[in-house]
Every structure is written in structure tokens, then in C-alpha cells.
C-alpha positions as semicolon CSV with decimal commas, in nm:
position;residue;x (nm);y (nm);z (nm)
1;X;-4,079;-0,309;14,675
2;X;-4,002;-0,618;14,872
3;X;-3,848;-0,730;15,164
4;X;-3,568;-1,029;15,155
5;X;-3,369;-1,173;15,379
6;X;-3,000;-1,252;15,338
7;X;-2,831;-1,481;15,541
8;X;-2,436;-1,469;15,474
9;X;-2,221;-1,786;15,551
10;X;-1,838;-1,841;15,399
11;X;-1,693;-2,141;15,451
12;X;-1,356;-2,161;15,572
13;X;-1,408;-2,124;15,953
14;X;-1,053;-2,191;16,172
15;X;-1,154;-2,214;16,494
16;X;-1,505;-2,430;16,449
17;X;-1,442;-2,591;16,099
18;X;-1,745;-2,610;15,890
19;X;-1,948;-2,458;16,143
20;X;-2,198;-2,303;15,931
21;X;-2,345;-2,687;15,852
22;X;-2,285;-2,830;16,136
23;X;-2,608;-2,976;16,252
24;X;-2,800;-2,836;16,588
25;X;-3,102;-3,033;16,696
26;X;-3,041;-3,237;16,317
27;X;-3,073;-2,909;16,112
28;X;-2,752;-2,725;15,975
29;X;-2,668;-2,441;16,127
30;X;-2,778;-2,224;15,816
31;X;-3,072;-2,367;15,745
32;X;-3,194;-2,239;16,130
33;X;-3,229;-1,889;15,982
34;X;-3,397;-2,008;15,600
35;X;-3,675;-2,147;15,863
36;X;-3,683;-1,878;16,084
37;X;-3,762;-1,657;15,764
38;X;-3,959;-1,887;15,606
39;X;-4,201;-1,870;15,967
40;X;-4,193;-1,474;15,857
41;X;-4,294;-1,504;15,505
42;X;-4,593;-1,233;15,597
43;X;-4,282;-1,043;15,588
44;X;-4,022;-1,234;15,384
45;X;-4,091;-1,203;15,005
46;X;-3,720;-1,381;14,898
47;X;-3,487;-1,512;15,137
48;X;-3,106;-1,541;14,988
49;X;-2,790;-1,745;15,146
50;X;-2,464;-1,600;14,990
51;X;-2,161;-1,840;15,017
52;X;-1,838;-1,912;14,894
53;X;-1,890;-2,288;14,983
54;X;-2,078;-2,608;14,780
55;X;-2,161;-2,767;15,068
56;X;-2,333;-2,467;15,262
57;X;-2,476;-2,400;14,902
58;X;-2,653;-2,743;14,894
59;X;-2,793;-2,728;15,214
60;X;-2,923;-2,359;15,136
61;X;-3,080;-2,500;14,811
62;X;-3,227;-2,835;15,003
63;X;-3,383;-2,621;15,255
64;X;-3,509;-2,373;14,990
65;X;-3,378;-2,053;14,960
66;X;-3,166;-1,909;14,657
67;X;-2,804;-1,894;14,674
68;X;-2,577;-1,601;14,562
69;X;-2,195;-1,724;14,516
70;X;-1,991;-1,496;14,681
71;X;-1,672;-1,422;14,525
72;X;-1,333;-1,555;14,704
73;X;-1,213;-1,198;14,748
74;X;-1,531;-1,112;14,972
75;X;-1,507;-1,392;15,200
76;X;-1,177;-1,359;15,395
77;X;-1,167;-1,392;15,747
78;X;-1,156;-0,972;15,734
79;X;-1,432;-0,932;15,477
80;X;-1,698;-0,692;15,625
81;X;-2,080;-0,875;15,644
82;X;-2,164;-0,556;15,478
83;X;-1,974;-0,673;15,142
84;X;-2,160;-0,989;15,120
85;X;-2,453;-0,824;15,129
86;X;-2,370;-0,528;14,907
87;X;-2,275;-0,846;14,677
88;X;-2,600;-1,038;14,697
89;X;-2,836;-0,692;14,613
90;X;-2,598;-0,620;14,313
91;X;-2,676;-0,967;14,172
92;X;-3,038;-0,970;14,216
93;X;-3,272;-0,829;13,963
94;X;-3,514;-0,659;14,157
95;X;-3,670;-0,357;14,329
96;X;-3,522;-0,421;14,683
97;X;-3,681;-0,158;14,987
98;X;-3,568;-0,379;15,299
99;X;-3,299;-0,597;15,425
100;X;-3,333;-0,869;15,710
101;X;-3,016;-0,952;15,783
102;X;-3,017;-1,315;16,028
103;X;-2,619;-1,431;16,083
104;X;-2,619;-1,817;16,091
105;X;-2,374;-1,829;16,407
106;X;-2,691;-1,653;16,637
107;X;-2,932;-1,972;16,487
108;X;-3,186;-1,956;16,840
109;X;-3,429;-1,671;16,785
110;X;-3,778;-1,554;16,967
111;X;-4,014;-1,665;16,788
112;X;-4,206;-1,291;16,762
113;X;-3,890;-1,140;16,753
114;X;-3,897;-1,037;16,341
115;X;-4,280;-0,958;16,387
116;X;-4,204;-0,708;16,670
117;X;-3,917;-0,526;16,529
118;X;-4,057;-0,498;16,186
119;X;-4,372;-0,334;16,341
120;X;-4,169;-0,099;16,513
121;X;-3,937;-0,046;16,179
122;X;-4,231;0,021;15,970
123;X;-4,418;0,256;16,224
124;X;-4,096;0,448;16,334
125;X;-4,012;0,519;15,935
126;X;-3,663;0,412;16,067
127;X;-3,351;0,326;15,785
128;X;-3,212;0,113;16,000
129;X;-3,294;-0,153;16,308
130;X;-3,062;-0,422;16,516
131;X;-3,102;-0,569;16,805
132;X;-2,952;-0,542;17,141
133;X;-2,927;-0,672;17,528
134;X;-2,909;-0,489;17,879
135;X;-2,552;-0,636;18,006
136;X;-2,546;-0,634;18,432
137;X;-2,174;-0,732;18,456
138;X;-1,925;-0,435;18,633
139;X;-1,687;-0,381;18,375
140;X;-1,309;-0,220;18,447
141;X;-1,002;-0,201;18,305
142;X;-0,654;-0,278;18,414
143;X;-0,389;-0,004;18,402
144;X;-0,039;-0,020;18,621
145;X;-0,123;-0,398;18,742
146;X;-0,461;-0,164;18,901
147;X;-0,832;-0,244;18,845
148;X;-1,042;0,077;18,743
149;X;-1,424;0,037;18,749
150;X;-1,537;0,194;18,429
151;X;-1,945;0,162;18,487
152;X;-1,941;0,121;18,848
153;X;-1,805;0,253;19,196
154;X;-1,640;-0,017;19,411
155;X;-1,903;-0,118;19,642
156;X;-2,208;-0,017;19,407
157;X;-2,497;-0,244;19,414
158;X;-2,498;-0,393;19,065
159;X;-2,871;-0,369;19,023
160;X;-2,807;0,017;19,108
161;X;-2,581;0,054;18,755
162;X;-2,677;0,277;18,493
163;X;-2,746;0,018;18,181
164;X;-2,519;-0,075;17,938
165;X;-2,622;-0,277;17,608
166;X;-2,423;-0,493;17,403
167;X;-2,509;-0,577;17,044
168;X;-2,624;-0,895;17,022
169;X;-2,620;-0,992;16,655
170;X;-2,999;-1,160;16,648
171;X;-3,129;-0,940;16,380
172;X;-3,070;-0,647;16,150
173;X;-3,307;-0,489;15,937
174;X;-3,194;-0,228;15,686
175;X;-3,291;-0,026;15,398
176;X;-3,124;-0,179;15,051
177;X;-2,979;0,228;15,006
178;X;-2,814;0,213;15,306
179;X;-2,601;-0,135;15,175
180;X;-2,550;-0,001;14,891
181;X;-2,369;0,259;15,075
182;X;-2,168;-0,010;15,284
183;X;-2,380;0,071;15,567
184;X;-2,600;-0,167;15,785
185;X;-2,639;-0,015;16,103
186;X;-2,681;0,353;16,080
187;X;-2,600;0,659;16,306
188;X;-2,978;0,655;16,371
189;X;-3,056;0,315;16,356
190;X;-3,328;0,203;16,656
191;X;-3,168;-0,005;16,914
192;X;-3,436;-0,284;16,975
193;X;-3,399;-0,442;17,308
194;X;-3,419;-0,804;17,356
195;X;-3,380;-0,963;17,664
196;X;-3,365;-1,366;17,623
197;X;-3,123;-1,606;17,707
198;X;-3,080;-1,655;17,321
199;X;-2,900;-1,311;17,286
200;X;-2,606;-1,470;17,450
201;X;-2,595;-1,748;17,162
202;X;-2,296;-1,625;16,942
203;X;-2,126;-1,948;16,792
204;X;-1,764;-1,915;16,743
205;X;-1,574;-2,232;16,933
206;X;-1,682;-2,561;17,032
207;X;-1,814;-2,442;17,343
208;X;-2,036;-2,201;17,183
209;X;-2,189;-2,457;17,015
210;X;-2,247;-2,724;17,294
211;X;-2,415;-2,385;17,441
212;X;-2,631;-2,375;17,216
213;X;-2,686;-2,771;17,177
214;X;-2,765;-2,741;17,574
215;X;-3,048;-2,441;17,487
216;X;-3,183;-2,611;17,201
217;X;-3,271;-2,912;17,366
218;X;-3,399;-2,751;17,674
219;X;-3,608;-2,445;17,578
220;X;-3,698;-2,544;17,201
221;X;-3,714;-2,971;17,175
222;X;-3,844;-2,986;17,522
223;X;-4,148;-2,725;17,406
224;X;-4,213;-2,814;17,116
């Protein structure tokens, strides 16, 4: 039974057009997780890019992984991730136990990040893992033209708030069943805490991606 990894990426993207190739430190922004993988093949048995686009196809085959063509229908703006991957297991031929699922727009990753969840994945006998972030910000909501503190009492110390965690979208890891079933986080999925400053990569916009430009070149060129 193996272990793959999937990495979905449509083309099509409105507000960062062609983001998913769009170099960072000279790689494409796809080809960041095929590496990252490819540094996990203790783990990785197959690593898969599904795509409705050539050029994000030709990149994924340059850099070495295979490449499912997703169909048109599943890559709308409102397609689920869950369909493209439910997609790429249909198409392969092959007895499938585990799914690593690494989104191309979160590219900066710990490097033992995969090594650590997967231990605790494995050992826990858990269906399903992702990966989260303590969030220290004093959230509210406005009602009437009012302000009302929802984790928080005006005043409160914000190292004295009870912790909140936002799902960061650095890694998934799923059993193929649980796809199958259109699921990739489940009820009991293990919430795996990770806090780095690459949890708050998400690339979306421009600025997102001058973020993570700024990162790169700091914390990965600079040690490298």
C-alpha cells in the first residue's frame, strides 16, 4: 500500500494570473511542493500534479512528477480540492493507503514538517491529519455600528486569551477511503500544530506573493 502525494493546481487564477508557475526564488510555484516531496521520498512512493493547464503540466513533468489532467468541469473557481483529488485516485492504477496533500499557493514548508506529522499519523492510527497555527489576534464582530469582543474581554491581556487556531493549509495527510468519500479532513482528524512564520504564507494576490519572495530570500536563500 503506498503513500503519494498529490499536489492540485488549475490554471485560470483571476486575481494572480498564472500564479501556480510563477517563479519564487527561480522555481515555479508548483514545482516547490514536487521538491518538497521528493526531500520525503522515505515517505513519498509517487507524487502526482493534477491540472487543467499545459503549461503547469510541463513544468510538473520537467520537475518530475506525473500529471493527471483534470477535467474542465472539476476546475472552476468553486470546484472543491477534494474533487481533484477524488479525480487523480480514480485514474491511478494502484493500491493507494495514504494521501499527502501539499497546495502549491502554501510553497514555504519546515523542512521536518512531513517527517513529524507522518510519525505522529502512523503512531496515532489516525484517518486523517492537517495542520494548524495558534492565532494571538482579539477577534470581534460588529453589530449596530458596536464592536463585540468574541475571544476576549475589553481590557484582557492578549497573552492571557484562551487559544484559538486557524487552519493553515501547509499539509494534509489522509487515508485514500476517506477521498473517495469526498472527505479530506475528518471529524477526527489530528490537528497538528505548527508554529512558523511560513504558516502565514497563503498566496492569493500580488502581495501574497512579494510575502513570500521577502521570506524566501531571507530565511531559505540566505541559509542555504
Amino acid at each position: 500500500m503506498k503513500t503519494i502525494a498529490i499536489i492540485p493546481a488549475r490554471g485560470g487564477s483571476k486575481r494572480l494570473p498564472q500564479k501556480n508557475i510563477l517563479p519564487l526564488g527561480e522555481i515555479p510555484l508548483v514545482a516547490h511542493g514536487i521538491l518538497y516531496a521528493k526531500a520525503n521520498s522515505e515517505i513519498i512512493d509517487e507524487i502526482y500534479v493534477s491540472t487543467d493547464d499545459a503549461e503547469i503540466k510541463k513544468v510538473a513533468l520537467q520537475f518530475g512528477a506525473k500529471v493527471i489532467d483534470r477535467p474542465k468541469s472539476l476546475a472552476g473557481d468553486l470546484e472543491p480540492t477534494v474533487s481533484a483529488l477524488k479525480n487523480t485516485l480514480e485514474q491511478i492504477d494502484s493500491d493507494i493507503e495514504n494521501v499527502v496533500l501539499l497546495q502549491p499557493t502554501n510553497p514555504l514548508r519546515p523542512k521536518s514538517l512531513l517527517k513529524e506529522a507522518f510519525d505522529i499519523y502512523k503512531k496515532g492510527n489516525y484517518e486523517s491529519l492537517f495542520s494548524v497555527s495558534r492565532n494571538h489576534q482579539k477577534f470581534g464582530k460588529i453589530t449596530d455600528h458596536k464592536f463585540i469582543p468574541f475571544n476576549y474581554a475589553i481590557g484582557q491581556r492578549s497573552q492571557d486569551l484562551d487559544p484559538l487556531f486557524f487552519e493553515n493549509g501547509l499539509l494534509y495527510i489522509t487515508k485514500a477511503s476517506l477521498i473517495l468519500d469526498d472527505i479530506i479532513v475528518s471529524e477526527n482528524a489530528f490537528p497538528f500544530e505548527v508554529n512558523h512564520i511560513f504558516a502565514n504564507v497563503d498566496i492569493d494576490t500580488q502581495e501574497d506573493f512579494e510575502y513570500a519572495e521577502y521570506l524566501y530570500q531571507k530565511l531559505i536563500t540566505h541559509n542555504s
